[in-house]
C-alpha positions, 0 to 999 in steps of 0.5 A: 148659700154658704154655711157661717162655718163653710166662711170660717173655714175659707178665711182660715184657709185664706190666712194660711195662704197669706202667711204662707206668702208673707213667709216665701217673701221673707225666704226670697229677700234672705236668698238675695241678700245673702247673694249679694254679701249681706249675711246678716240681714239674711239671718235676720230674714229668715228668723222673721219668717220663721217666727211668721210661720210658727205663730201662722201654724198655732193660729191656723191650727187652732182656729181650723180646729175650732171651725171643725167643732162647730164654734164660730171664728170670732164670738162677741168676746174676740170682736172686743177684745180687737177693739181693745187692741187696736185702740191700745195698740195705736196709741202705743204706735203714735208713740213708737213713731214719735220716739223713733223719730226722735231717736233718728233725728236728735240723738242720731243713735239709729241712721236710715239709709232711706224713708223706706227703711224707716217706714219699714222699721215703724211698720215692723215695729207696729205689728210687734206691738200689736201682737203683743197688746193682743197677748196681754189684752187676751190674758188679761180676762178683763174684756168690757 
């Protein structure tokens, strides 16, 4: 039978796997589109993976540490205070989703060039809002 602390240390592990990935994939899409001409988009790519890859490192390095010391992964206090979040975070999605739609479609001031651009800018935005809900509600010290 595994330990609660042999878990955490696997799911931190697991993480780190993930944004490694997620990282790589951000690395692959620069390299083709800067191939393809599109220079900006590249820079952009490569940015985001390493934003990615500095807050994956800060997270996995204090979570390993934490695991190391005998706490565990998520006390009751983490487990409200993602509660919190994701109850704030998608209230606050519903309306990015709602303006960003309005934007596009009555003020004609951002212009898609598929669904799949849009639905790519709603899901960037979402994890944008997310971490920053997390980060305020965390340093917020009001968990209830």
């Amino acid at each position: 039978m595994k330990t609660k602390k042999t878990t955490d240390k696997i799911r931190v592990w697991s993480v780190g796997i993930v944004a490694l990935l997620v990282v790589c994939s951000f690395i692959i899409l620069a390299i083709t589109t800067m191939r393809s001409g599109n220079f900006e988009f590249g820079i952009i790519s490569i940015v985001i993976a390493l934003v990615v890859l500095i807050f994956a490192i800060i997270f996995i390095k204090r979570q390993y540490s934490d695991v190391k010391s005998g706490f565990v992964a998520q006390d009751e206090r983490s487990k409200k205070i993602m509660y919190k979040v994701g109850y704030y975070s998608f209230l606050i999605t519903l309306w990015w989703l709602l303006i960003l739609s309005w934007i596009a479609d009555e003020w004609m001031l951002i212009q898609f060039r598929d669904v799949s651009q849009a639905l790519g800018v709603g899901i960037l935005g979402m994890a944008i809002i997310f971490g920053i809900t997390w980060f305020f509600v965390s340093r917020s010290g009001k968990v209830e």
